[in-house]
PDB file of N, CA, C and O in Angstrom:
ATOM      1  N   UNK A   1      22.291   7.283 -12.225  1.00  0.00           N
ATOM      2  CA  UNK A   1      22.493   6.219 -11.243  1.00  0.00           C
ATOM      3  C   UNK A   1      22.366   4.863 -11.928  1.00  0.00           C
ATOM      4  O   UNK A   1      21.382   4.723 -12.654  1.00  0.00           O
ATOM      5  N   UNK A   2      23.286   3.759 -11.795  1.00  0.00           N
ATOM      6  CA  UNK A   2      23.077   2.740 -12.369  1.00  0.00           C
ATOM      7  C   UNK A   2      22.172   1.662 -11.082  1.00  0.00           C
ATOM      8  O   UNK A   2      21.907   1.892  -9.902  1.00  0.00           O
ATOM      9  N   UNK A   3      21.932   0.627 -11.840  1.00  0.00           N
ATOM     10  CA  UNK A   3      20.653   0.050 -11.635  1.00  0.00           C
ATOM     11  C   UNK A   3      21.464  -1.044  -9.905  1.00  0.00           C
ATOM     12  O   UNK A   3      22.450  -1.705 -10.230  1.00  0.00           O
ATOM     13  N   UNK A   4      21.237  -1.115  -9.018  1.00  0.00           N
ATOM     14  CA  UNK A   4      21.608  -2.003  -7.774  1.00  0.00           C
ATOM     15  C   UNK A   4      22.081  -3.509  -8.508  1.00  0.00           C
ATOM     16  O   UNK A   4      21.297  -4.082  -9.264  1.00  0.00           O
ATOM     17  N   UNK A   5      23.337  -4.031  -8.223  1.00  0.00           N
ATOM     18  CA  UNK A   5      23.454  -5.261  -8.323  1.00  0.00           C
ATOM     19  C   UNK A   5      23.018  -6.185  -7.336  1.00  0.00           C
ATOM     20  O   UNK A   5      22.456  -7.100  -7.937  1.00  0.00           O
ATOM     21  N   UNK A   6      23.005  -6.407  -5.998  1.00  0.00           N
ATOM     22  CA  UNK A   6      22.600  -7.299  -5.072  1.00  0.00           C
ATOM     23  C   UNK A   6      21.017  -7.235  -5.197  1.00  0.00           C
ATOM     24  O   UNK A   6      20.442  -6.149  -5.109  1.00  0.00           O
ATOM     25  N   UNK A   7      20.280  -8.500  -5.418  1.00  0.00           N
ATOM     26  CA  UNK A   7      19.003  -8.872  -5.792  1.00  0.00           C
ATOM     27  C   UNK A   7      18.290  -8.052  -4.749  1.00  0.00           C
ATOM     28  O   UNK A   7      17.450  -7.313  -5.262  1.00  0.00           O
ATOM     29  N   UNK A   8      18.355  -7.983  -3.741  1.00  0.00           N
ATOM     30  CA  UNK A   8      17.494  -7.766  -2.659  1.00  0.00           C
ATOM     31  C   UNK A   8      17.507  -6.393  -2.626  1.00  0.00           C
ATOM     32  O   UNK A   8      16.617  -5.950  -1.901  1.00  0.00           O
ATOM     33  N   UNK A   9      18.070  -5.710  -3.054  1.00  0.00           N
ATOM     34  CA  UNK A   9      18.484  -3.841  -3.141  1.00  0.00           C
ATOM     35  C   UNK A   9      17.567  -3.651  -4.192  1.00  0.00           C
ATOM     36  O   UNK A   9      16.602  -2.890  -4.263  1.00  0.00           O
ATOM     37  N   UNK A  10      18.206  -4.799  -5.324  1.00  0.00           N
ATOM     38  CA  UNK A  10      17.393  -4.252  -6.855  1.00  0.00           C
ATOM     39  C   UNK A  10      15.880  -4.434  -6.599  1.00  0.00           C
ATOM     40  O   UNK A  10      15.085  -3.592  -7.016  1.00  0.00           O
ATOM     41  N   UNK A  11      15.478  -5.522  -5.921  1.00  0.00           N
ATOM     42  CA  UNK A  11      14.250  -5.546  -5.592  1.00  0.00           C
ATOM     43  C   UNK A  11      13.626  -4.668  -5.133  1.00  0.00           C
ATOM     44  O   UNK A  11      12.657  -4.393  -5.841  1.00  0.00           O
ATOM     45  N   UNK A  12      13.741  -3.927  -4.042  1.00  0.00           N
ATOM     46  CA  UNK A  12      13.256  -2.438  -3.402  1.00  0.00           C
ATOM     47  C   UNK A  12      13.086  -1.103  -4.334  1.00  0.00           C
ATOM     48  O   UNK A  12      12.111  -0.351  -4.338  1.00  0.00           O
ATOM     49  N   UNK A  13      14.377  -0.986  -5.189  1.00  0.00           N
ATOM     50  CA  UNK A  13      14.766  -0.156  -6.219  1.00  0.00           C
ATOM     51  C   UNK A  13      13.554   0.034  -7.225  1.00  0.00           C
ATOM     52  O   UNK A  13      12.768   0.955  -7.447  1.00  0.00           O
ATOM     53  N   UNK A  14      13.811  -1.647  -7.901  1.00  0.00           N
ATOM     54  CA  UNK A  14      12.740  -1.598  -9.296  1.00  0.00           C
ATOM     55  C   UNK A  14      11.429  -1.002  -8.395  1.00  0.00           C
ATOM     56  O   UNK A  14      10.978   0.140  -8.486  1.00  0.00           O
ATOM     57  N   UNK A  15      10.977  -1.995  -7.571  1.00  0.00           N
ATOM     58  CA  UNK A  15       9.968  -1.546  -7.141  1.00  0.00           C
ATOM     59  C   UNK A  15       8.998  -0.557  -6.706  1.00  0.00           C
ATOM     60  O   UNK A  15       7.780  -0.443  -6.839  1.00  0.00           O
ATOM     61  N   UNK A  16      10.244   0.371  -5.944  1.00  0.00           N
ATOM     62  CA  UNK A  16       9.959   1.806  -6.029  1.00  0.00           C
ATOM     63  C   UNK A  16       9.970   2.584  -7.489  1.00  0.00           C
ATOM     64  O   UNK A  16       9.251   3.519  -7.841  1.00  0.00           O
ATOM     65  N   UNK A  17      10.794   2.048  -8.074  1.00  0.00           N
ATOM     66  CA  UNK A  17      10.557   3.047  -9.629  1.00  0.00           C
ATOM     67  C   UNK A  17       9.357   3.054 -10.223  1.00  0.00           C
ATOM     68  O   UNK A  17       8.780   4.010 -10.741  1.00  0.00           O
ATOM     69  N   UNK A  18       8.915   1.640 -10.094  1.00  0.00           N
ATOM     70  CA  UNK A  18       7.439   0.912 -10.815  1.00  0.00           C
ATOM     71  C   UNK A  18       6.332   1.800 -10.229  1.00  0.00           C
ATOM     72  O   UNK A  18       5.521   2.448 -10.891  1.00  0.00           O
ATOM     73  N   UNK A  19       6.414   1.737  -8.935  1.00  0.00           N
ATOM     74  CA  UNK A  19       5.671   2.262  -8.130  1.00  0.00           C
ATOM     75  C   UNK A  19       5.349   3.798  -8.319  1.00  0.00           C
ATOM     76  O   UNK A  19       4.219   4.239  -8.527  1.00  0.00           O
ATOM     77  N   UNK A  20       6.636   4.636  -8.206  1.00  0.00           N
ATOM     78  CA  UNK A  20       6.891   6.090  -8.331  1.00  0.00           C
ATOM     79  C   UNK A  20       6.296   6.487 -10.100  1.00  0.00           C
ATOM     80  O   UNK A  20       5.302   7.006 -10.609  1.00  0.00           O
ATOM     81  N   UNK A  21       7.408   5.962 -10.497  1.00  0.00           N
ATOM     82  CA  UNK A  21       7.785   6.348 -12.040  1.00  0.00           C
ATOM     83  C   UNK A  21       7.351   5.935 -13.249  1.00  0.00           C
ATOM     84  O   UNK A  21       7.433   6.660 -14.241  1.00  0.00           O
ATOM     85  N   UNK A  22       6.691   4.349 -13.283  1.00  0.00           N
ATOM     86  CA  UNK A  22       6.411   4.380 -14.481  1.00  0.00           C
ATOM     87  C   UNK A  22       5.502   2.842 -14.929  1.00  0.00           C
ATOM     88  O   UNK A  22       5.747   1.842 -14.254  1.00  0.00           O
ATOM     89  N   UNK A  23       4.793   2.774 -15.721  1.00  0.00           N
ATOM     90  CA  UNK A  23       3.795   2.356 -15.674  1.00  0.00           C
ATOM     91  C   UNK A  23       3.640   0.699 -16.026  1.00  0.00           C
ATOM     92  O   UNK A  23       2.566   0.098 -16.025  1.00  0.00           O
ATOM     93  N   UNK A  24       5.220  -0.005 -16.383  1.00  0.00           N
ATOM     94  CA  UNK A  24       5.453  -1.188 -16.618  1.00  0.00           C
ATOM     95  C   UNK A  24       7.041  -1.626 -16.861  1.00  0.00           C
ATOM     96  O   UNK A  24       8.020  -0.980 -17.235  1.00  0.00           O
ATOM     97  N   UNK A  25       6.901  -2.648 -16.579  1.00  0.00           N
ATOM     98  CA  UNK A  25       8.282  -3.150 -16.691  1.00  0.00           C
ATOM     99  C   UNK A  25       9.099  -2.432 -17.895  1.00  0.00           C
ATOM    100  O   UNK A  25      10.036  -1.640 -17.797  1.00  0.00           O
ATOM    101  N   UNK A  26       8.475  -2.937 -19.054  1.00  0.00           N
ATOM    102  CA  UNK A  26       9.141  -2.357 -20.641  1.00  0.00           C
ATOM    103  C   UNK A  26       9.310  -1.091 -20.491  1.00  0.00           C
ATOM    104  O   UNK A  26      10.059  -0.473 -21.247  1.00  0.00           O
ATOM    105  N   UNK A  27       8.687  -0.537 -19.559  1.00  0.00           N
ATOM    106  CA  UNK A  27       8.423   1.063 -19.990  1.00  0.00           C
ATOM    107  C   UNK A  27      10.159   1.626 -18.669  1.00  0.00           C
ATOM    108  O   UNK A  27      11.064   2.438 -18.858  1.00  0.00           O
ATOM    109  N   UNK A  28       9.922   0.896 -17.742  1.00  0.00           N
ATOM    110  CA  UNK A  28      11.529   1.029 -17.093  1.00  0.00           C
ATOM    111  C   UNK A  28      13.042   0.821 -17.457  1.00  0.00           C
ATOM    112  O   UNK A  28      14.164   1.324 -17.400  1.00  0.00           O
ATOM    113  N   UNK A  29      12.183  -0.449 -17.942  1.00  0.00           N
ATOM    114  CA  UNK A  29      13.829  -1.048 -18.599  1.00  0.00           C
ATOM    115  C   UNK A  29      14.335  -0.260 -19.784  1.00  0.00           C
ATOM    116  O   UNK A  29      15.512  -0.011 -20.043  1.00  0.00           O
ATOM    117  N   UNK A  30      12.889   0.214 -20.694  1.00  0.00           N
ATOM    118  CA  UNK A  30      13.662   1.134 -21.860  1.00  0.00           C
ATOM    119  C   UNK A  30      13.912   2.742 -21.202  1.00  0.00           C
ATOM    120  O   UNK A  30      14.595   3.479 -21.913  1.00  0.00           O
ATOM    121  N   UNK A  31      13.530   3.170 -20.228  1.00  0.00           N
ATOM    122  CA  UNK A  31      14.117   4.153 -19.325  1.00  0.00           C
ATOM    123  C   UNK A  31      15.638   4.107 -19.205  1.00  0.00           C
ATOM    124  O   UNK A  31      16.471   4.853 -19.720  1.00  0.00           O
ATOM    125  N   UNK A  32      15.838   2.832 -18.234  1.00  0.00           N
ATOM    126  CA  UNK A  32      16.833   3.017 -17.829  1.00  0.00           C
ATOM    127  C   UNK A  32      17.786   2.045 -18.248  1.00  0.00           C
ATOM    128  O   UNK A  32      18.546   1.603 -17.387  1.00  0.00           O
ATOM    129  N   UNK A  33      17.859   1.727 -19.153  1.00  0.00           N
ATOM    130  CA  UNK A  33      18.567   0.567 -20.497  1.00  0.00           C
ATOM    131  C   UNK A  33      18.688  -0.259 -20.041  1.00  0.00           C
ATOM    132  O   UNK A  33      19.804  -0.766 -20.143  1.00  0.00           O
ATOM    133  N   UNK A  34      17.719  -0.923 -19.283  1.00  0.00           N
ATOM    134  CA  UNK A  34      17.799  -1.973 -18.652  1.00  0.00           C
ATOM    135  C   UNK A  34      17.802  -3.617 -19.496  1.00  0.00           C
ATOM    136  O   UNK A  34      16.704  -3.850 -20.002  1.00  0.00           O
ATOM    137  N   UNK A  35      18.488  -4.351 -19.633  1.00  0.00           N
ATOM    138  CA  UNK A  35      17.891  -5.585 -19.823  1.00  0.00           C
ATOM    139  C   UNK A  35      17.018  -6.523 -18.941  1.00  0.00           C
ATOM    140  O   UNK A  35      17.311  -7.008 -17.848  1.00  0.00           O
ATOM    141  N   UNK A  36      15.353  -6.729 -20.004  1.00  0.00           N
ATOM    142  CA  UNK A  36      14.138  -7.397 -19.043  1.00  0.00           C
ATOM    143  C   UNK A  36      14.319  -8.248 -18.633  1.00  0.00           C
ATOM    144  O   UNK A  36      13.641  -8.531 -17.646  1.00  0.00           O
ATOM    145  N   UNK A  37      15.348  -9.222 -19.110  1.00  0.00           N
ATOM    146  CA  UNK A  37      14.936 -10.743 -19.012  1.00  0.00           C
ATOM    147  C   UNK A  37      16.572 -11.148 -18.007  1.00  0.00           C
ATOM    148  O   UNK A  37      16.546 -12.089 -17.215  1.00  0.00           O
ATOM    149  N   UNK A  38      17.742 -10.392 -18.180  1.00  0.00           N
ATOM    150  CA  UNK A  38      18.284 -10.087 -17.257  1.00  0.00           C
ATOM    151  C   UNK A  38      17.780 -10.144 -15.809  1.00  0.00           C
ATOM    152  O   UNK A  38      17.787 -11.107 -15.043  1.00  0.00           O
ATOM    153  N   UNK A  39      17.249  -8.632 -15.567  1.00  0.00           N
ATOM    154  CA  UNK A  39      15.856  -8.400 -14.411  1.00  0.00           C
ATOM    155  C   UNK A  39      15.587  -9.285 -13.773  1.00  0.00           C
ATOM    156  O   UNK A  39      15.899  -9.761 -12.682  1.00  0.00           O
ATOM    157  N   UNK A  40      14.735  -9.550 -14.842  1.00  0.00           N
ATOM    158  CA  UNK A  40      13.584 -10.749 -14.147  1.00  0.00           C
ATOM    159  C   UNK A  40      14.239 -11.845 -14.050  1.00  0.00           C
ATOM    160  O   UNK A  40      13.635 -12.675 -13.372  1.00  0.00           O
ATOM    161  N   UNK A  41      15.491 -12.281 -14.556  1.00  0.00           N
ATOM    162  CA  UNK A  41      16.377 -13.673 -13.995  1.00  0.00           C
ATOM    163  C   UNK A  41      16.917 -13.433 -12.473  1.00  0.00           C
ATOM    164  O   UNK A  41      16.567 -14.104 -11.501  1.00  0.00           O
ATOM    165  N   UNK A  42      17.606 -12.616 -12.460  1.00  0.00           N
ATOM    166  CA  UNK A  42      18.147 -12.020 -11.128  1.00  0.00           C
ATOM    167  C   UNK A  42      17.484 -12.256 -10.089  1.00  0.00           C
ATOM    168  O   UNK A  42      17.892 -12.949  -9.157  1.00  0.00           O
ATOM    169  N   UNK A  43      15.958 -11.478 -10.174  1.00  0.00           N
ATOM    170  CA  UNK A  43      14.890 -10.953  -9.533  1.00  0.00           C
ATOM    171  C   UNK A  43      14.333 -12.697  -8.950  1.00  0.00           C
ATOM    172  O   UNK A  43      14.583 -13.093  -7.811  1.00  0.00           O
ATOM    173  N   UNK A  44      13.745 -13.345  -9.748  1.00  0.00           N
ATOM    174  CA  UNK A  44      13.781 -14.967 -10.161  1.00  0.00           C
ATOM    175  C   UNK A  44      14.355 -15.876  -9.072  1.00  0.00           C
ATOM    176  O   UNK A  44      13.891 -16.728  -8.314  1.00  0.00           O
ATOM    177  N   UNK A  45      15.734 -15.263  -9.346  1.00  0.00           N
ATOM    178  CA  UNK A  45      16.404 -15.999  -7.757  1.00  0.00           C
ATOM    179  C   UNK A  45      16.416 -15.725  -6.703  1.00  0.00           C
ATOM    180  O   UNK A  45      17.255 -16.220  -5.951  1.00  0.00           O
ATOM    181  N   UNK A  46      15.540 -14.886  -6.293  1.00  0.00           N
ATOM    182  CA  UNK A  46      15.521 -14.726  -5.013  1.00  0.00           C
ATOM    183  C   UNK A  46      13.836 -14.531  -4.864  1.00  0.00           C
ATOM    184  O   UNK A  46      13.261 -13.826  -4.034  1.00  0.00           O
ATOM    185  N   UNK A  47      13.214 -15.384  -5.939  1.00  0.00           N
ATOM    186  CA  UNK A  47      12.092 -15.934  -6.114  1.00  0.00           C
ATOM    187  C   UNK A  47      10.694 -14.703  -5.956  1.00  0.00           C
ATOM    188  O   UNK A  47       9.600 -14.774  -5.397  1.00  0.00           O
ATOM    189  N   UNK A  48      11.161 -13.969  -6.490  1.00  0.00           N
ATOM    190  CA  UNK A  48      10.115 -13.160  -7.440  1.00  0.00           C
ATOM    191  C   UNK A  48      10.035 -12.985  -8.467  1.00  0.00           C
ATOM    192  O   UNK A  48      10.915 -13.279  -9.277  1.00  0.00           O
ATOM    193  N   UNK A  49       8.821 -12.390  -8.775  1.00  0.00           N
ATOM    194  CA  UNK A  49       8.554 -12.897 -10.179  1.00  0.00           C
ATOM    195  C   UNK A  49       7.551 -11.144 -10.781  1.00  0.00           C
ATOM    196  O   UNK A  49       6.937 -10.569  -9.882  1.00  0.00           O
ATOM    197  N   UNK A  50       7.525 -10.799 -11.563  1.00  0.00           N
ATOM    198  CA  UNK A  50       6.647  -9.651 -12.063  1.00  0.00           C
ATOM    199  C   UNK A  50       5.143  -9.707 -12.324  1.00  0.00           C
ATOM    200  O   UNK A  50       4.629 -10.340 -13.246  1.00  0.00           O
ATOM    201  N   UNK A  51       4.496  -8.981 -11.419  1.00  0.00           N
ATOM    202  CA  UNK A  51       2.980  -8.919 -11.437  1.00  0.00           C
ATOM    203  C   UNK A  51       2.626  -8.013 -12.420  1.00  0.00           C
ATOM    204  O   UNK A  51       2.752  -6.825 -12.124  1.00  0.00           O
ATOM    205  N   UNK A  52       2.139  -8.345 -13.722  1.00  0.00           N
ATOM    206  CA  UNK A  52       1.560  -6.978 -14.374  1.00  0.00           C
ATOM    207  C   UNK A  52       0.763  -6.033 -13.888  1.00  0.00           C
ATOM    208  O   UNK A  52       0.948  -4.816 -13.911  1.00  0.00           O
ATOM    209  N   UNK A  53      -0.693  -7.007 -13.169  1.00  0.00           N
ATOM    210  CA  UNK A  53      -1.063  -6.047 -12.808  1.00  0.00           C
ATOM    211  C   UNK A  53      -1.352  -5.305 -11.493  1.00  0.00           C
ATOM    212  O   UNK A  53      -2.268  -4.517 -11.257  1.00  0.00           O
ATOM    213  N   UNK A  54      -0.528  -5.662 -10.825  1.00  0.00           N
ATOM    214  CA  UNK A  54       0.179  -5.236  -9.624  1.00  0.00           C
ATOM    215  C   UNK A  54       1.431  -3.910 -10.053  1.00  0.00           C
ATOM    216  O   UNK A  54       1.785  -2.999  -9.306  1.00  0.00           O
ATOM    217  N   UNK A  55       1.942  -4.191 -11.557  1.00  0.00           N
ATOM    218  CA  UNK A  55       2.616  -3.614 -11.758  1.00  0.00           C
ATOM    219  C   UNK A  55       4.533  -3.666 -10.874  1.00  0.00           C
ATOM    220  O   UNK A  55       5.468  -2.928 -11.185  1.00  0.00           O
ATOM    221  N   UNK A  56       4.547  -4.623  -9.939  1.00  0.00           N
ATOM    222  CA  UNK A  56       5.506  -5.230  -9.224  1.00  0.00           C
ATOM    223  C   UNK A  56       5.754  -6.417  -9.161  1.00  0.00           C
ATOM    224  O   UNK A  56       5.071  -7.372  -9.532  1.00  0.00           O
ATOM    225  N   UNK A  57       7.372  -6.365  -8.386  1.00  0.00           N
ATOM    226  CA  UNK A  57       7.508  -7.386  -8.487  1.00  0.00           C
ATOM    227  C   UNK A  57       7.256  -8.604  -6.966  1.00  0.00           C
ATOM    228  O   UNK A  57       7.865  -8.260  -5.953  1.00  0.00           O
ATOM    229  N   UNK A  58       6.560  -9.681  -6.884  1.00  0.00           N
ATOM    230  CA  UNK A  58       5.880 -10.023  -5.773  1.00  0.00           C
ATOM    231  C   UNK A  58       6.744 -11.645  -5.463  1.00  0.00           C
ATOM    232  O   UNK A  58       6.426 -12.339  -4.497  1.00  0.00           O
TER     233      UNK A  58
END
C-alpha cells in the first residue's frame, strides 16, 4: 500500500502505524521508504508537528 497523499488521511494513517507498528518516525519511514522530512513538511501544513515522545504526530 502506498503511503495517503491528502494531509489529513496521511495524518490518521502515519499515526495509526506509529501507534500499531512501530516505534519512531525513522523506524517507519525506513519501513515504508518513506521520505522524513517530506512527511513532516506535508504533515507541517496542516500544522502538526512530530512528538517523540508521544511517538505522534500532534
Amino acid at each position: 500500500m502506498s503511503i495517503p497523499k491528502d494531509p489529513i488521511i496521511l495524518l490518521s494513517y502515519v499515526n495509526t502505524q506509529l501507534r500499531d507498528n512501530y516505534v519512531s518516525l525513522d523506524e517507519l519511514c525506513a519501513a515504508l521508504g518513506a521520505d522524513k522530512s517530506e512527511l513532516t513538511e506535508k504533515l507541517a501544513g496542516v500544522n502538526y508537528i512530530y512528538d517523540e515522545k508521544l511517538n505522534k504526530f500532534v
